[in-house]
Every structure is written in structure tokens, then in C-alpha cells.
Short mmCIF file of the C-alpha atoms (twelve columns), coordinates in Angstrom:
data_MODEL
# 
_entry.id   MODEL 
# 
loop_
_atom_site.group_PDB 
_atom_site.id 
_atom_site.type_symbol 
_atom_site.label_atom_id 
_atom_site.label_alt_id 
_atom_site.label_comp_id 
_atom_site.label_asym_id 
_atom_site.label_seq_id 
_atom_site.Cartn_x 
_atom_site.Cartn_y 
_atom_site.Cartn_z 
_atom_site.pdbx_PDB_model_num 
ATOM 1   C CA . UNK A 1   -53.880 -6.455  -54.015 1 
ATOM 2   C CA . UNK A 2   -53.131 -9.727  -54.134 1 
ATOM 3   C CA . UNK A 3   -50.847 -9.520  -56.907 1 
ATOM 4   C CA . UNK A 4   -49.098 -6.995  -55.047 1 
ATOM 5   C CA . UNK A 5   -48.709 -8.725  -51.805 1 
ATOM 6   C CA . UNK A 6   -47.225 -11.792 -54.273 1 
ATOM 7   C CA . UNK A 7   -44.377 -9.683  -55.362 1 
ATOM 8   C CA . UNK A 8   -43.429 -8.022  -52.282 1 
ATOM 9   C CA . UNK A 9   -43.144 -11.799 -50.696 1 
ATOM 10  C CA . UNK A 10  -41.168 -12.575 -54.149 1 
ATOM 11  C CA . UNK A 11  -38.872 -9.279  -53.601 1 
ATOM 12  C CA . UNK A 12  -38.451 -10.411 -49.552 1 
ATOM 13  C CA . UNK A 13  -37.471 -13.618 -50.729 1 
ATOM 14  C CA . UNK A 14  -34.758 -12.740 -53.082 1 
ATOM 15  C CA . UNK A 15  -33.479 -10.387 -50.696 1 
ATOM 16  C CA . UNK A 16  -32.819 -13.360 -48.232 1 
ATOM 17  C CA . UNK A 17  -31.563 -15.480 -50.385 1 
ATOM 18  C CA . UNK A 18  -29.319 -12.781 -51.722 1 
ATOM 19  C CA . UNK A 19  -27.848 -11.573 -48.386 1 
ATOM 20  C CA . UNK A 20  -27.057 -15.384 -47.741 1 
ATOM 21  C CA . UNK A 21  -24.900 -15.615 -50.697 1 
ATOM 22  C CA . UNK A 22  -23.486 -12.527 -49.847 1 
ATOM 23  C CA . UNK A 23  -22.778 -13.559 -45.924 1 
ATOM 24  C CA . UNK A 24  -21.338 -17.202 -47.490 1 
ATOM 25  C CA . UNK A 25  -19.277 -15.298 -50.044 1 
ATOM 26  C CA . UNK A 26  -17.365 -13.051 -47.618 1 
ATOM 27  C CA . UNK A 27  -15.085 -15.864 -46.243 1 
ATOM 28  C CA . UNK A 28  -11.858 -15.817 -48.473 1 
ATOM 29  C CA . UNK A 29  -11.636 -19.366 -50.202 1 
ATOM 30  C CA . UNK A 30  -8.034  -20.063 -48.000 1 
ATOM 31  C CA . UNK A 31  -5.872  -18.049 -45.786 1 
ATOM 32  C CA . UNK A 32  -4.009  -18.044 -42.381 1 
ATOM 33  C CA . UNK A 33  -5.613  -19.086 -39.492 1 
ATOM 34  C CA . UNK A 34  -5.082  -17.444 -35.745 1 
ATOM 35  C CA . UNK A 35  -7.368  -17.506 -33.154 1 
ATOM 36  C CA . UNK A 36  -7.566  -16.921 -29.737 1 
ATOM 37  C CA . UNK A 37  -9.776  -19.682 -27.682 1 
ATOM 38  C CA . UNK A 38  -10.859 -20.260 -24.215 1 
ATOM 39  C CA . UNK A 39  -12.103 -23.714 -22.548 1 
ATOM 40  C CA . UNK A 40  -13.408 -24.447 -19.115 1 
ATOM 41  C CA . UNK A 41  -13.942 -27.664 -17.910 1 
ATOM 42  C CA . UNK A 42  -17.849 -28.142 -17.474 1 
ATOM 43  C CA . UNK A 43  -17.616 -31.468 -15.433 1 
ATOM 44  C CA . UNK A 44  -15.118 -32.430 -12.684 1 
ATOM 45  C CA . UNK A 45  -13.134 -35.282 -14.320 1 
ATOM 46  C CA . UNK A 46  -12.623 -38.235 -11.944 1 
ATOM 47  C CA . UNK A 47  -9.442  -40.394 -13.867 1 
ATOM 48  C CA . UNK A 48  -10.341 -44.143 -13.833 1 
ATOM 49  C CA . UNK A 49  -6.872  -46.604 -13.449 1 
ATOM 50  C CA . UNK A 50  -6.192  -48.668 -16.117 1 
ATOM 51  C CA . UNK A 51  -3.628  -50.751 -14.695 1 
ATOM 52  C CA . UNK A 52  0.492   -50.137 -15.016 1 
ATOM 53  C CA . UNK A 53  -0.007  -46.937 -13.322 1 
ATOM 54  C CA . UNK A 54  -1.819  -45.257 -16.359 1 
ATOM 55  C CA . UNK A 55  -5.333  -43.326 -16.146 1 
ATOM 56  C CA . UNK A 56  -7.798  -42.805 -18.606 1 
ATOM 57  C CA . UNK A 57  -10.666 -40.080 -18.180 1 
ATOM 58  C CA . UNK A 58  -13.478 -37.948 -20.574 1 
ATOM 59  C CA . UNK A 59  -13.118 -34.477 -20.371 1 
ATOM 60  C CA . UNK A 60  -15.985 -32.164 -21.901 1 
ATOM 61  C CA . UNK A 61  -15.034 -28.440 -22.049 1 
ATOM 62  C CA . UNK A 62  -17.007 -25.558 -22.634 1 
ATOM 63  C CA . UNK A 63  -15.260 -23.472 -25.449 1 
ATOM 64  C CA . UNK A 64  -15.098 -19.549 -27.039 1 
ATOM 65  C CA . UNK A 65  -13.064 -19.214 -29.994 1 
ATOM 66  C CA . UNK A 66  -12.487 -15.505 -31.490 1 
ATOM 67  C CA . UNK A 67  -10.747 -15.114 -34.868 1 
ATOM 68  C CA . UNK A 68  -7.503  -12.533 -34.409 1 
ATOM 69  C CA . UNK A 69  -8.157  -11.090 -37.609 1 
ATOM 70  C CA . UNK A 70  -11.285 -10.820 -37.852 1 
ATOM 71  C CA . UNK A 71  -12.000 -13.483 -40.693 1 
ATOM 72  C CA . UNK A 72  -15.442 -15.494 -40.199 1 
ATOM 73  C CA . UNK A 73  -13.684 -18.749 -39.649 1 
ATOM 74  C CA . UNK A 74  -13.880 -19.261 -35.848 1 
ATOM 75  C CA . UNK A 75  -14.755 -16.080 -35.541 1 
ATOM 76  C CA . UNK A 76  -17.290 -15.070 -32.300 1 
ATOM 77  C CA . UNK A 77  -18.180 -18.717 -31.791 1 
ATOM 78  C CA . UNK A 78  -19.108 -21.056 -28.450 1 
ATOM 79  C CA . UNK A 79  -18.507 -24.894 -28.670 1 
ATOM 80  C CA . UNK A 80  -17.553 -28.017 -26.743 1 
ATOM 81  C CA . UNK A 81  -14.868 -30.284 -27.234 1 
ATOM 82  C CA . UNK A 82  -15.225 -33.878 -25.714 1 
ATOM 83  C CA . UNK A 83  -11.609 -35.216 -25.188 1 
ATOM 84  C CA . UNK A 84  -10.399 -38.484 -23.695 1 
ATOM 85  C CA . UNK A 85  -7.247  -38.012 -21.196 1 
ATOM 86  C CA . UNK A 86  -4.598  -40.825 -21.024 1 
ATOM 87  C CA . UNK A 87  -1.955  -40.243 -18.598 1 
ATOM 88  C CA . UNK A 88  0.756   -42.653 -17.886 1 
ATOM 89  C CA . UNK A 89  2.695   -41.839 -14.721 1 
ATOM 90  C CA . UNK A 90  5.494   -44.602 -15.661 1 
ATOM 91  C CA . UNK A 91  6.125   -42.834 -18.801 1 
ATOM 92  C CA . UNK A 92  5.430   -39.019 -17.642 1 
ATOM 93  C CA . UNK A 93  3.490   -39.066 -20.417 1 
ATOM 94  C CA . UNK A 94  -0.230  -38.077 -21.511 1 
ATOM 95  C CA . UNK A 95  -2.187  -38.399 -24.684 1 
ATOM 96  C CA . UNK A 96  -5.459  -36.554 -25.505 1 
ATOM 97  C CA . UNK A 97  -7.812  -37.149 -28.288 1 
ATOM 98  C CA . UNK A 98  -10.851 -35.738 -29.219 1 
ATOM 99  C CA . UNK A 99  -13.496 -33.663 -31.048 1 
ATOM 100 C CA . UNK A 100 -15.206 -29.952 -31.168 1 
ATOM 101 C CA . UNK A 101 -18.070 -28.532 -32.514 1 
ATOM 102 C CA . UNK A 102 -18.375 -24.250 -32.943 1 
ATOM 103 C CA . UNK A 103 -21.064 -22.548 -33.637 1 
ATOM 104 C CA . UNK A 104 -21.761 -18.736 -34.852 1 
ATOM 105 C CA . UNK A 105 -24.649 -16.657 -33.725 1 
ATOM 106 C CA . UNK A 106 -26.622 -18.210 -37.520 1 
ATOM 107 C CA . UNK A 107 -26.061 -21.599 -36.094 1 
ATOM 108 C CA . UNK A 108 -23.120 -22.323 -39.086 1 
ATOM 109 C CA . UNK A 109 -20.884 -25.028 -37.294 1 
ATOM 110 C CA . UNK A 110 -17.416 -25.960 -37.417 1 
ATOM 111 C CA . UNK A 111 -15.788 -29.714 -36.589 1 
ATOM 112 C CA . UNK A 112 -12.666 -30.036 -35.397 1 
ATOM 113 C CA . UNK A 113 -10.690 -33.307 -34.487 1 
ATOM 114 C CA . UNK A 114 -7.735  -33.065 -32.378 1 
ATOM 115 C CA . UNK A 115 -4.664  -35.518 -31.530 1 
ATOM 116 C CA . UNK A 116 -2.508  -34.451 -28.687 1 
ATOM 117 C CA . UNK A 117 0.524   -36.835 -28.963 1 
ATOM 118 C CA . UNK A 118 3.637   -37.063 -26.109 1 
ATOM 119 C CA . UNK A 119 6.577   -35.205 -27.659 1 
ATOM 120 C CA . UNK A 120 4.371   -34.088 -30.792 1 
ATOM 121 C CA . UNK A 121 2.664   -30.481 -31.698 1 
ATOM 122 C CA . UNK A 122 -0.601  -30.266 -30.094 1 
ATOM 123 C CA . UNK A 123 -2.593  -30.979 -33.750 1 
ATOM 124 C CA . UNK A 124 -5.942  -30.493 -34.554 1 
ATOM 125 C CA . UNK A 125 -7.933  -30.441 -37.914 1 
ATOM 126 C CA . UNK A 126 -11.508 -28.366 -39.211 1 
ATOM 127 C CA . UNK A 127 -12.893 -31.171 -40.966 1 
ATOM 128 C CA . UNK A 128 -15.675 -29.309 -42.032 1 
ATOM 129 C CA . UNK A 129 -18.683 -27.595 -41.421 1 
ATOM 130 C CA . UNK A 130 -22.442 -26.732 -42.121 1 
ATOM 131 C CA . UNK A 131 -24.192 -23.482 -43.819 1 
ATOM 132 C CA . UNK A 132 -21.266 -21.134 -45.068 1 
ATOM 133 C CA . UNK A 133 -18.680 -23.039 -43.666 1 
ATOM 134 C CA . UNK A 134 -19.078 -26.203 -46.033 1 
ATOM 135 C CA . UNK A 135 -16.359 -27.620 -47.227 1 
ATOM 136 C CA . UNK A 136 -13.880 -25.985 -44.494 1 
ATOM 137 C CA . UNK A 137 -10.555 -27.689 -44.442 1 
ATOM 138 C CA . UNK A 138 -8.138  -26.772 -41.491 1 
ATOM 139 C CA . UNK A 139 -4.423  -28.136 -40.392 1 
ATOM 140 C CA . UNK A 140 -4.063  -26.067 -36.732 1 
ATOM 141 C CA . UNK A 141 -1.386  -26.257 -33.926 1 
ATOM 142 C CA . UNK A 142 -2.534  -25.957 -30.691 1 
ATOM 143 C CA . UNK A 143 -1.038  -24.089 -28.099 1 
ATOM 144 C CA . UNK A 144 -2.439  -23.581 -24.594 1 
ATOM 145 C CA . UNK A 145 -2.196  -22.406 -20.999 1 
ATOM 146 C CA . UNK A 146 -3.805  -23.238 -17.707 1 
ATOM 147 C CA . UNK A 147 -5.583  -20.452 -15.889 1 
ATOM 148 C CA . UNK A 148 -5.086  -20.351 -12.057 1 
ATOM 149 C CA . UNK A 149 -8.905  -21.221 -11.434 1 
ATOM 150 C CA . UNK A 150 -10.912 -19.830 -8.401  1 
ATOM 151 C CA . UNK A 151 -13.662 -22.819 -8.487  1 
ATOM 152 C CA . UNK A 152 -12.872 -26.251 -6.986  1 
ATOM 153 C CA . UNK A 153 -12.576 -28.714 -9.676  1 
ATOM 154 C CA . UNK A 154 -13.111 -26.665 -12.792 1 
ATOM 155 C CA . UNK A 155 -10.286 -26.229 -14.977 1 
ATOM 156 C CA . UNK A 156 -10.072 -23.366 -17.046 1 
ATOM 157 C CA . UNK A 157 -7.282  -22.384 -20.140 1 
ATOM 158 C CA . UNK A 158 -6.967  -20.002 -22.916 1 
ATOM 159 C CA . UNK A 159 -4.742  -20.901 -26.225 1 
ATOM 160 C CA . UNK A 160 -4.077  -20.397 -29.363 1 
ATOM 161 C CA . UNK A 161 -5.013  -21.961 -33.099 1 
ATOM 162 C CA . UNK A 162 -2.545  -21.298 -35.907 1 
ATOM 163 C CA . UNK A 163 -2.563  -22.656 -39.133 1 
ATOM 164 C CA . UNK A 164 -4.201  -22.557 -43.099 1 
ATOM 165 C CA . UNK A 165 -7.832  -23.063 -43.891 1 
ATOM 166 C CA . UNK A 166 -9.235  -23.749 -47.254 1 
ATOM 167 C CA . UNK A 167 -12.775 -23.900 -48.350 1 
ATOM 168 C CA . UNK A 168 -13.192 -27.233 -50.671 1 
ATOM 169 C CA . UNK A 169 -16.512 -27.217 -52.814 1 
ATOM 170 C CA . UNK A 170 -18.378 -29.809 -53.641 1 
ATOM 171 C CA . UNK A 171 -20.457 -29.164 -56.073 1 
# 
């Protein structure tokens, strides 16, 4: 009996291990990237003046990110981005940088690091990732639109990410 119970454990083990390879193995090694994304502001952001008419402020946003094709990269995932807001009214200008963490419903994540510049694409990069998205490798553009929000103080957009992904290895 005990022999028996051994090799059923044994055969539920393999099985695991198997469908993980199996779950890791169906994300193509590169392709396209385009996904559809959502943010909402969690906190109100209160700008703090920095002198010369320029503000500086932290933004944290909740995030959703769905992959348009389907593709497990950013596919079905929730995250938060923590961003840091320069404006400078003199200029008209205002500068964002920042990072974002996904994560799927098997608690895989995704990091992202983005660099909004004045008069520059809105560019952000995967720099990686845990579980089946090791290795992940990302150059996205960023494109986005404000929602007409119904709370006080809560910002809400939706946006795009388009770009190439590649999955590096390693080992």
C-alpha cells in the first residue's frame, strides 16, 4: 500500500512539474507586442513646488493590462505603477518617470520601467520577470487617454502598449 501511495505521489508530481513546462513553454520566444491597459489613480496626488514655477509629485496607479492577441505576455494581469510627475509651467512641459509591476492569476510578474520625456514617445521597457516570464525583454510605446472621471480626485485612463518582446535565457 505504501508502495502504491509512493508512486501515485511520484505520478502527481511529474504531472505538475510537467504542466509547468508546458504553461512556460507556450509563450513564443519573441513577437509583437499590443495591449490594451487601464490605470486609475489610487491616491489623490497633491503637487509639491519646487521653485521656478515647476512641481514635482508621486503618483501610484492601480493598473489592468489585457494582451490584444491573446499572447501570455501582459495578458489578464493587475499591477501598479509608481511614477514621479514633474511639471514645469514656464516650460509647458512635464516629465514622468517610473516603474510597474503585473501580475497573472499564478503570481508570474512582469517589470516595467517607463520614461515619459517632453517632445519624446511615451517609452517604457519589460525588464523582466519571475516564473515563466524570466528573461522577458520589452521596448513599448505608450500611448494613453484620460477618462472623464465621476470621483473627485481620482484620475482614471486607458492606453495602449506596442512594441517587440523577446524572452532572453539564462541558463
Amino acid at each position: 500500500m505504501a508502495l502504491f501511495r509512493g508512486l501515485v505521489t511520484l505520478s502527481s508530481l511529474s504531472l505538475a512539474l510537467m504542466a509547468d513546462r508546458a504553461q512556460a513553454q507556450s509563450i513564443p520566444p519573441e513577437g509583437p507586442l499590443s495591449v490594451t491597459y487601464t490605470a486609475t489613480q489610487t491616491l489623490p496626488a497633491k503637487p509639491m513646488s519646487i521653485g521656478g514655477r515647476r512641481e514635482f509629485v508621486v503618483l501610484n496607479n492601480a493598473m489592468t493590462a489585457t494582451n490584444d492577441t491573446g499572447n501570455p505576455v501582459l495578458n489578464n494581469m493587475v499591477g501598479r505603477c509608481q511614477l514621479t510627475r514633474l511639471t514645469d509651467a514656464s516650460a509647458n512641459s512635464v516629465e514622468l518617470h517610473g516603474f510597474c509591476t503585473y501580475v497573472d492569476n499564478e503570481g508570474d510578474q512582469i517589470f516595467e520601467q517607463c520614461d515619459f520625456l517632453p517632445g519624446a514617445p511615451n517609452n517604457c521597457k519589460l525588464t523582466g520577470g519571475t516564473g515563466k516570464f524570466e528573461g522577458l525583454e520589452a521596448s513599448v510605446v505608450i500611448t494613453s487617454m484620460p477618462l472623464k472621471g465621476n470621483y473627485d480626485n481620482i484620475t482614471q485612463s486607458i492606453g495602449h502598449k506596442k512594441g517587440t518582446y523577446k524572452i532572453v535565457k539564462t541558463q
